[in-house]
C-alpha positions in Angstrom: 0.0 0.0 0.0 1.2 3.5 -0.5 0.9 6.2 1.4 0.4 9.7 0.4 0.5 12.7 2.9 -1.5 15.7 2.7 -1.2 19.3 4.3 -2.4 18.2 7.6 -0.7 16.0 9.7 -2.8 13.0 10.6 -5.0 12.8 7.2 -3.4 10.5 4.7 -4.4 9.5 1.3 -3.7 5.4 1.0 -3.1 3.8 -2.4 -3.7 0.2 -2.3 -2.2 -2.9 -4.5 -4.5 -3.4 -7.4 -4.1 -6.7 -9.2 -5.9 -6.9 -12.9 -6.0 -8.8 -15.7 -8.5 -9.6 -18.6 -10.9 -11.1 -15.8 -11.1 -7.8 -14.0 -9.6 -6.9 -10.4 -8.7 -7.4 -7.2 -7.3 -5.3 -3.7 -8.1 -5.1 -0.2 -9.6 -2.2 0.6 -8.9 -2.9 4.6 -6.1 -4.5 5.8 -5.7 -4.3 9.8 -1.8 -5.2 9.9 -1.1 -3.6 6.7 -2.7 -0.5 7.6 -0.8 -0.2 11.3 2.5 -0.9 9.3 1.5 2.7 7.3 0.1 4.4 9.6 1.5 3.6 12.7 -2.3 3.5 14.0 -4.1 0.3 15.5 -7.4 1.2 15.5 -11.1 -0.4 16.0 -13.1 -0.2 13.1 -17.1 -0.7 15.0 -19.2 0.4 11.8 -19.7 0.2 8.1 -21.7 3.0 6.3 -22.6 3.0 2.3 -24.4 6.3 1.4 -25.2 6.8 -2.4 -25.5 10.6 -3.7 -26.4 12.4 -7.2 -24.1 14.8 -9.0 -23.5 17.9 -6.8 -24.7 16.6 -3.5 -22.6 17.9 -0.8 -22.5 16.2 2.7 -20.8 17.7 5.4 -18.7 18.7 6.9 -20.1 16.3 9.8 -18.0 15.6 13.0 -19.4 13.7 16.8 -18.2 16.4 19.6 -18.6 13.3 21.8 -17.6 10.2 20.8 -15.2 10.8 17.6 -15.1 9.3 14.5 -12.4 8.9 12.8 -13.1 7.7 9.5 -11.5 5.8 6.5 -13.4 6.7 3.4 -13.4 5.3 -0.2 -15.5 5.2 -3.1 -16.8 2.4 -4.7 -19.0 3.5 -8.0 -18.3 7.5 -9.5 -16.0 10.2 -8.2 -16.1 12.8 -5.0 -13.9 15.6 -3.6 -13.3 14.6 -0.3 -12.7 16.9 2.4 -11.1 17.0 5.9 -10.8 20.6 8.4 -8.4 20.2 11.3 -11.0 21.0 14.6 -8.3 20.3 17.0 -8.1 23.9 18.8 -4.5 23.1 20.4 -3.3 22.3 17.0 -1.0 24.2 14.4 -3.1 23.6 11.6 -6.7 24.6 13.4 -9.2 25.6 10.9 -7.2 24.3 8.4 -8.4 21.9 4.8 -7.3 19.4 2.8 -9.0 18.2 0.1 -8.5 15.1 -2.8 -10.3 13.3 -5.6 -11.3 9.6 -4.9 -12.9 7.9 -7.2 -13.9 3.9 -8.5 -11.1 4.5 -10.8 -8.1 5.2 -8.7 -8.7 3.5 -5.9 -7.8 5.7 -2.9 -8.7 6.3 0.4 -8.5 8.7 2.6 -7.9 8.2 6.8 -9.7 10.9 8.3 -8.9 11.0 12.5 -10.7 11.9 15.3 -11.1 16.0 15.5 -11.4 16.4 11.9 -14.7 17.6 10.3 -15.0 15.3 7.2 -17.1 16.4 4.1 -17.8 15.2 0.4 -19.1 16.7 -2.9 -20.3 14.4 -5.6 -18.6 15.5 -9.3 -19.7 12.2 -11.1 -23.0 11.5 -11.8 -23.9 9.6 -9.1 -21.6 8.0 -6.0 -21.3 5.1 -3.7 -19.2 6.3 -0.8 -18.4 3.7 2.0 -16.5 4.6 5.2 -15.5 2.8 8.3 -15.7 4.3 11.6 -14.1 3.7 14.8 -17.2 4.7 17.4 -20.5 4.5 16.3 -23.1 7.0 15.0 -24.3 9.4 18.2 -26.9 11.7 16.6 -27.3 13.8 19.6 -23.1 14.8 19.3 -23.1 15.1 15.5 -22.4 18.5 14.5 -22.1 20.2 11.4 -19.8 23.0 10.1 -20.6 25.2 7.1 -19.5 23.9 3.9 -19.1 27.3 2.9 -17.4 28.8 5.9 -14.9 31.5 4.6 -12.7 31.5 7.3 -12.6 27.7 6.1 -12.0 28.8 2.6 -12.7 25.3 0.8 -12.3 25.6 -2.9 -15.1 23.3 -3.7 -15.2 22.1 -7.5 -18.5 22.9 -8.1 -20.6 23.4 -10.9 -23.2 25.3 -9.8 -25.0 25.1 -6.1 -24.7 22.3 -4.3 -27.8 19.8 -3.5 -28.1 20.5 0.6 -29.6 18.1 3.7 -31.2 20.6 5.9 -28.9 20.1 8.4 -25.9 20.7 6.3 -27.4 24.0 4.9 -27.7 24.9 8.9 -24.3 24.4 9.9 -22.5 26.3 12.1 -19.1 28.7 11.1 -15.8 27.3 12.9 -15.8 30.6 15.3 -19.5 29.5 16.4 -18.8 26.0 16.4 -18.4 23.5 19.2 -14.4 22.2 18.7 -12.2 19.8 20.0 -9.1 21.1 22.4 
């Protein structure tokens, strides 16, 4: 597996082996040893989500204030931006982004750790986005930044206004927003 790192420290993008021939393909999309020996993390994956989204739906940025998530996401049919903000008030890169393209095509995934907001915006015409998380869903500690924030300043690859959950379209800017220390 290879391991690419991105802006903030903590969120890596992971390549895995792909093998193909005229038959099609195979990889392993988790691997608990192999992904310790990258990462340097042993974690406890307790939940499998599969969400499917139309061109331009944006979800996020989503984040549990109590009991974290962190989160390694992939795509399995189109293409998203993916999108992780740094929460972590005590850290150097607070308020910060980082953003890349996974897609069915190339295969990647991205880790996204505990005290990171994690968001996605559909560019293909439709997506199936799976993601493992290490606590389980807490409705009543998810909370929501805005996508839009500008003190965020994500440069979302939109064409034209994102499609909006309610409680999405209601989230909160960082310097309103419950963080982590």
């Amino acid at each position: 597996m290879n391991v690419l790192q991105t802006s903030l420290p903590g969120v890596v993008i992971l390549e895995p082996k792909v093998f193909g021939d005229a038959r099609g393909l195979f990889f392993e999309s988790f691997n608990a040893r192999t992904f310790a020996a990258v990462t340097g993390l042993m974690v406890d994956f307790v939940q499998d989500n599969h969400s499917r989204s139309r061109k331009n739906v944006l979800r996020g940025l989503h984040y549990q204030i109590k009991q974290p998530q962190g989160k390694l996401v992939r795509v399995a049919i189109g293409e998203v931006f993916d999108v992780a903000v740094d929460l972590r008030k005590s850290s150097p890169t607070f308020g910060q982004w980082t953003g890349a393209l996974l897609s069915a095509e190339n295969k990647r995934m991205m880790w996204v750790p505990e005290g990171f907001a994690h968001g996605f915006l559909v560019i293909s015409d439709s997506a199936d986005f799976l993601y493992k998380t290490t606590d389980y869903y807490a409705p009543e500690h998810e909370r929501c930044i805005a996508w839009n924030d500008p003190a965020i300043g994500i440069e979302w690859p939109l064409t034209g206004a994102p499609i909006l959950a309610a409680k999405d379209a209601a989230g909160k800017r960082l310097q309103d927003a419950e963080v982590f220390d």
